[in-house]
Each structure stands twice: as structure tokens, then as C-alpha cells.
N, C-alpha and C positions, 0 to 999 in steps of 0.2 A: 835283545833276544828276538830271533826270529817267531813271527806268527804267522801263520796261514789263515785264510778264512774263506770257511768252507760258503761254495756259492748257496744262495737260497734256492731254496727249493719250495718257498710256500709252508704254513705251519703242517696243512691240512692231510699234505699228503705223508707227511710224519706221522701223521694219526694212523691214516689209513695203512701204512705197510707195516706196522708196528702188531706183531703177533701179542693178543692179548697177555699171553705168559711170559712175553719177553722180558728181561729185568732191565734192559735198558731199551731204551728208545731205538727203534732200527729203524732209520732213513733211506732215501732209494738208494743211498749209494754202497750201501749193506745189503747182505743175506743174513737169514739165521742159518747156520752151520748144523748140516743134517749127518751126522757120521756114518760112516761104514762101521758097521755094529761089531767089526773085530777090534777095531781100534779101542788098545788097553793102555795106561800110564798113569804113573804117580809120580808130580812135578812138583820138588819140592825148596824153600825158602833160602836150602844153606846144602851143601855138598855134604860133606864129611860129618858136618855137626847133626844131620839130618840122617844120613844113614848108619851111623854107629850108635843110633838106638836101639832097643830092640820093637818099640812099637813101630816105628817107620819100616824098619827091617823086617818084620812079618807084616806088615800091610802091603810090602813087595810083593812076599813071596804067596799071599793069599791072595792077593788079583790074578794069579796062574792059577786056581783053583785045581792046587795039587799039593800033595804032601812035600816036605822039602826034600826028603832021599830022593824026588822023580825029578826034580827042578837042577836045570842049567843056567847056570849066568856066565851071563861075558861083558867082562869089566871093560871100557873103552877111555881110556886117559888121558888121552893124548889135547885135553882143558889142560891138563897139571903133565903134560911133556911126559908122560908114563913115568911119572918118579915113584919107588916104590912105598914109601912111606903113608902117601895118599890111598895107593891100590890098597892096603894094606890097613888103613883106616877105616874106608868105605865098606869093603868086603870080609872082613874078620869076624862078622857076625852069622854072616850069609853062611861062610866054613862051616863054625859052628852050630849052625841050625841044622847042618848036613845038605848042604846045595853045592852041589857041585860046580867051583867056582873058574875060571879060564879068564885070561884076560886078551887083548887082542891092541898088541903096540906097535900102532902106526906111524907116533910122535918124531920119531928121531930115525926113523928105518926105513925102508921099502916095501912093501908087503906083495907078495901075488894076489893078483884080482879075485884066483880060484881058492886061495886060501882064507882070505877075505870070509868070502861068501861060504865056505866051510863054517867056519867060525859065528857067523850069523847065523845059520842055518840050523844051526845043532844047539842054539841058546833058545830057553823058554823067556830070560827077562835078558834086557840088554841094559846095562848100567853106564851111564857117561859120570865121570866126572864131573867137579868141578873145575876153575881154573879160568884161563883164557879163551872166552866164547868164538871172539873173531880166528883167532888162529886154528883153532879142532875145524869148527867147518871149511876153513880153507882148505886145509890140511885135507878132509875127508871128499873135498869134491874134489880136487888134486888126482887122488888116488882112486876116484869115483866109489867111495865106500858111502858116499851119501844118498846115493839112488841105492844099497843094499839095505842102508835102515830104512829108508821110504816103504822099500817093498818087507819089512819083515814086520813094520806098523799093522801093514795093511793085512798082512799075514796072521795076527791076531796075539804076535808076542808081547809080552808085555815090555813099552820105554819107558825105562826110569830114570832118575838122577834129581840131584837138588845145582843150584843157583846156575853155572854155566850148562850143566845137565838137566835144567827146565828148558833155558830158553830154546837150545838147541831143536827140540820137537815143535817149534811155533817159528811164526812168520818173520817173528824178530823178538828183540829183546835191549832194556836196559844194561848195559852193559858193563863193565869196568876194565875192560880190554884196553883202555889207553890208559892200565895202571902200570909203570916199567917195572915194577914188582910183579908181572905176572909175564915179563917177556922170556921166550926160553931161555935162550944163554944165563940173564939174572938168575933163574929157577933152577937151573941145570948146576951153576956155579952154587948157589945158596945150599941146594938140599944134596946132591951125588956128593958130594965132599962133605955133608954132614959136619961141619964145621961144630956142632953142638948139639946130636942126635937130640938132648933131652929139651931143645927149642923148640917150646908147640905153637910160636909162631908161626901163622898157613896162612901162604898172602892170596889175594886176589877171591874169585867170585868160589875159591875154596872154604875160602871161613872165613869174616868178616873180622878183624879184631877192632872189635867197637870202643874198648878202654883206651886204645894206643894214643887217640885225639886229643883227649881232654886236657895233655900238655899243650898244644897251643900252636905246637909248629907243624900243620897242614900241609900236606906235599901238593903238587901242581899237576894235576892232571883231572878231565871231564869223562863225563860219562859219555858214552854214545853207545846209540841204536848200530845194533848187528842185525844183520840177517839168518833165520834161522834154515831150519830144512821145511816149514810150511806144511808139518802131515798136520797140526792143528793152526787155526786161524787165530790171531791176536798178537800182543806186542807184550811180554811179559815183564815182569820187573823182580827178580827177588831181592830177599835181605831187605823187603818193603820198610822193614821198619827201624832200618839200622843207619846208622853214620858210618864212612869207608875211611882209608888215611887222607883223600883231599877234603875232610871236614865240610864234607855236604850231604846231609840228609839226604836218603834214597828216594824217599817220598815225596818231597819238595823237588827234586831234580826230575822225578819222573814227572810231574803235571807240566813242568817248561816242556820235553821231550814229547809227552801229548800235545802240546800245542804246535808243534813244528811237527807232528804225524796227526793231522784231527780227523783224517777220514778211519783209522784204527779203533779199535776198542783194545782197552790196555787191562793188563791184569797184575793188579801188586799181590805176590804173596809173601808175608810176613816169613823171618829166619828160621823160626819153627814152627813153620805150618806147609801143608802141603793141598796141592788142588788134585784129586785121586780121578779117575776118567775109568769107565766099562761102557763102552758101546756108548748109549744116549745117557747114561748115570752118571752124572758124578757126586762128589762129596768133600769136602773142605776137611782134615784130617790136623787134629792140633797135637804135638807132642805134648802126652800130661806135664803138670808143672810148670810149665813155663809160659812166659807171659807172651805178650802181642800185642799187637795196634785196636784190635775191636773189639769194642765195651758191651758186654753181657748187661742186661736190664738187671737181670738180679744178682751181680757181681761185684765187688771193690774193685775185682782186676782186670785187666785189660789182658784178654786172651790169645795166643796166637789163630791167626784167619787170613781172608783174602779181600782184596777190593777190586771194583769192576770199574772201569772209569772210562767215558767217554767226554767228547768237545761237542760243545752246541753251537749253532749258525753262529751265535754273538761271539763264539772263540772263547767261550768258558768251560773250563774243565770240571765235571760234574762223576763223584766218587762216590759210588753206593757199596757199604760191606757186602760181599757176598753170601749168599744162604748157606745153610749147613749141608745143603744136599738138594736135587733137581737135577731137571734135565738139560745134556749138552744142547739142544737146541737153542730154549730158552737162555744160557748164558752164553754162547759164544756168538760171534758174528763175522763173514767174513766178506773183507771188500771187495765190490763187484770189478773192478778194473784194476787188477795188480798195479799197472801202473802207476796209482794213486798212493801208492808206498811213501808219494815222497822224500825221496833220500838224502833229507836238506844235511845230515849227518856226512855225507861222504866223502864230502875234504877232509873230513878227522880219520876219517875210518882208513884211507887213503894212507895219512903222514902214519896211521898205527902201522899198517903192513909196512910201510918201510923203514920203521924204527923194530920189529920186530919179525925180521921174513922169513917167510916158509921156508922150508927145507925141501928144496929138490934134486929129485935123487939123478 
């Protein structure tokens, strides 16, 4: 496996650029990430499984700090190829709560620029799916609807979504976009034909099916690092604490992936947990009941949460749970020369788009 190692820099000046609040160590080749106080989102662990709660589901709709009859959403699917089964997972609470909900499918169609940005522009939260990570941002920079969420970030709506609908808002992400169970045609073929409507099999960074493994026959494929749209800084991972169908721990594959990215700061959130963002606030958001990777002191369970994980000069991956709540300075960081992204990923990322290509109109 590949490793990088990051040049020395001297311990000292570690010290010194290191904001005393910071939760991890920031070296010169970091920033602490100062936001633009409109910026709102709630990034969370699992797609579908995360937003047909109803606590997830009103902690969307309360980051708009508006009753739900005044709230717009616009569902974006085109992770899960706009199949409706997903929109329709994701968004049936939202209905319910009274939010007016719209969706906007770009997956499989052509879209006007100007409709687009309608459709952006008249939403108070924007919801991505889960699904195929690499394919929606290709897909959206394609059609340039990726410079319209950038600017609607910045706008002060709120971006939401769990697993492929985390990473999408960050620089990059853990991936599982080289699962052929999430390529469209398979997805298109699997679910529009409803072969067995009552199959709550939901592949790929939609919902994780962590029992499917434990038979033994592992399918053949790697995680890799995508790139995201970059309105926040860091390298995300969801489903931190779950096993996929190639029978590799999420958590474990993400510290190799830190080390072939070690000038990043990496963020695993657990399947049901979510990292919630207002301006300079955020807070680590656990769906009750269910469990997770981080052990409470005064607990037997292990709760759902997040981790903050960085590489040190000696190329060791070092993993501190995240706080319950604090400010985005202090937890995120972002690297001073994009180019340093390292993209040791990009021969994979490569054979995925052409095992699964875009649709151009």
C-alpha cells in the first residue's frame, strides 16, 4: 500500500501554528477553516437510513429556522440515478412535516441551466442523496449545476444529505463509487423494473447492508477517494463504522486512504450520526437508540458520533472522537496548496468512470 510522507517541518513550528482550541494539531501546511457565517448543513452517516427519521428529519428542517409550511426542499438524486423509490424514502417525512418538497433530476435527462438555477433558488434546504458519489459530481459539473450549489452554500441555504449526500459538500470523500452495484444501468436495471418492489435491499453509499457479509463471499471491489464540490474543507468518510459487500471495514480502509492523503484532515461519521454545521457551530447529532463507534465514560454502549483523524510527520494516522459541539474553526482545517490533494486514487477513479459513464446529452 501506498504511503506518503509528509516533509518535516521541524516539531516546533507545529507548536507554534497550532491554535490553542484547535482539536487537532495544524501544521504549516494547514489553515483553520474560518467560514462564511451563512454557511448551513447537516452531513450525515447513511442516506436514506438517516433521513427517514424523524429526528434527523427535523433537525433539517430546524437549521432553516422556520416553521415547516414556510420551508422548500429540493431533493437532488441523481447519487441513486433519480429512482423514485429513494426520493421517496428520503423525502416522505419532509411531505409530512408540511415542507414543500420538489425534486430536481438531472441523472438520466438534460436539464436548462435556467431551470436549474430556478429550482435552486426557490429551495430553503437542498437534499442530495445517497448513491454514487463520483458519478452526481460528474454529472453536476457536466451540466454546471455544481458552481449553483457552491453558490446557494454560500447563499445561506441549508446542504443536506447523509453518505454520498455528505461527501458531496467537502473536498473529497471515502467513497464506494467503485461498487458495480451502484453503477447506473445495474441501478436503473435493479430498481425501474422493480423486480420485487418489497426488496429493501438499497445498494451502494444509500444504505449500507452490513448483515449481507457475514456469509463469507465478499465481492471485489476498493474504496476510493472522490472529489467533492469543496464549499467545506476535509476528506469525509461515512458509514464510519460499518462493513460494505467487499467485506472491508470502513474505518480500517479509511486510515490506509489517510495515509495516501496525509496533508488532509479526515472526518469519519458513524451510520447514524451526523456532523450538523451553522456558521462557526457545529454539533455531532446521534439518532436516539442506536448505537456507534464512541464510548461514552458513563455508558455500556457505544454511541453513534464522529472522528477527526489526521497523519503525523512519522506517517501515523492519529484518530480523536469528536466533541459534542464547538466551533468550525477549531475542528476543520484546510490545505494551504490544493495541489497537495494528492490524487494517488486516480487510476481507480479513472477505470470507475469508464466502467460507469456519464450520460451526455
Amino acid at each position: 500500500s501506498t504511503m506518503v510522507l509528509i516533509p518535516r517541518s521541524g516539531s516546533s513550528s507545529l507548536i507554534a501554528s497550532a491554535s490553542h482550541t484547535s482539536i487537532t494539531p495544524c501544521p504549516s501546511y494547514r489553515r483553520p477553516f474560518n467560514p462564511n457565517p451563512s454557511l448551513r448543513g447537516i452531513f450525515a452517516g447513511s442516506g436514506s437510513a438517516s433521513m427517514s427519521t424523524p429526528y434527523m428529519a427535523q433537525a433539517v428542517v430546524d437549521l432553516t429556522k422556520r416553521s415547516p409550511q414556510d420551508v422548500s426542499l429540493l431533493y437532488i438524486g441523481t447519487a441513486s440515478y433519480d429512482i423514485a423509490k429513494f426520493r421517496n424514502k428520503q423525502t416522505n417525512l419532509f411531505s409530512k412535516m408540511g415542507v414543500t418538497v420538489e425534486s430536481l433530476n438531472v441523472a438520466n435527462q438534460f436539464v436548462e441551466k435556467d431551470d436549474m438555477e430556478e429550482a435552486v433558488d426557490k429551495a430553503d434546504i437542498i437534499l442530495v442523496s445517497g448513491g454514487n458519489t463520483l458519478y452526481a459530481i460528474d454529472r453536476w459539473s457536466y451540466l454546471g449545476l455544481d458552481e449553483l450549489l457552491k453558490g446557494a452554500a454560500h447563499r445561506g441555504k441549508v446542504m443536506a444529505g447523509g453518505s454520498a449526500g455528505a461527501i458531496c459538500w467537502f473536498d473529497g470523500g471515502h467513497s464506494d463509487s467503485d461498487d458495480p452495484d451502484t453503477y447506473r444501468l445495474a441501478m436503473l436495471k435493479n430498481f425501474e423494473s422493480n423486480a420485487d418492489p418489497s426488496s429493501e435491499l438499497i445498494q451502494g453509499e444509500e444504505d449500507v447492508v452490513d448483515e449481507s457479509i457475514n456469509s463469507g463471499d465478499s465481492k471485489d471491489w476498493e474504496y476510493i477517494r472522490v472529489e467533492g464540490l469543496g464549499i467545506w474543507p476535509g476528506l469525509v468518510c461515512p458509514h464510519y463504522d460499518r462493513i460494505q459487500s467487499n467485506g472491508v471495514p470502513r474505518m480500517t480502509d479509511f486510515d490506509s486512504m489517510m495515509k495516501r492523503h496525509p496533508y488532509e484532515l479526515g472526518i469519519g461519521i458513524d451510520h447514524h450520526a451526523a456532523l450538523e454545521v451553522d456558521g462557526d457551530d457545529f454539533r455531532i447529532l446521534a439518532i436516539p437508540g442506536e448505537t456507534g463507534s464512541v464510548k461514552l465514560e458513563d455508558s455500556e454502549d457505544n454511541v453513534p458520533g464522529a472522528w477527526i483523524k489526521y497523519v503525523d510527520e512519522e506517517g501515523t494516522v492519529h484518530s480523536k472522537s469528536c466533541p459534542r459541539n464547538g466551533k468550525v474553526t477549531d475542528l476543520l482545517q484546510m490545505v494551504e496548496d490544493p495541489q497537495k490533494h494528492l490524487l494517488l486514487d486516480q487510476q481507480k477513479v479513472e477505470l470507475c468512470r469508464k466502467e460507469n459513464p456519464l450520460l451526455k446529452d
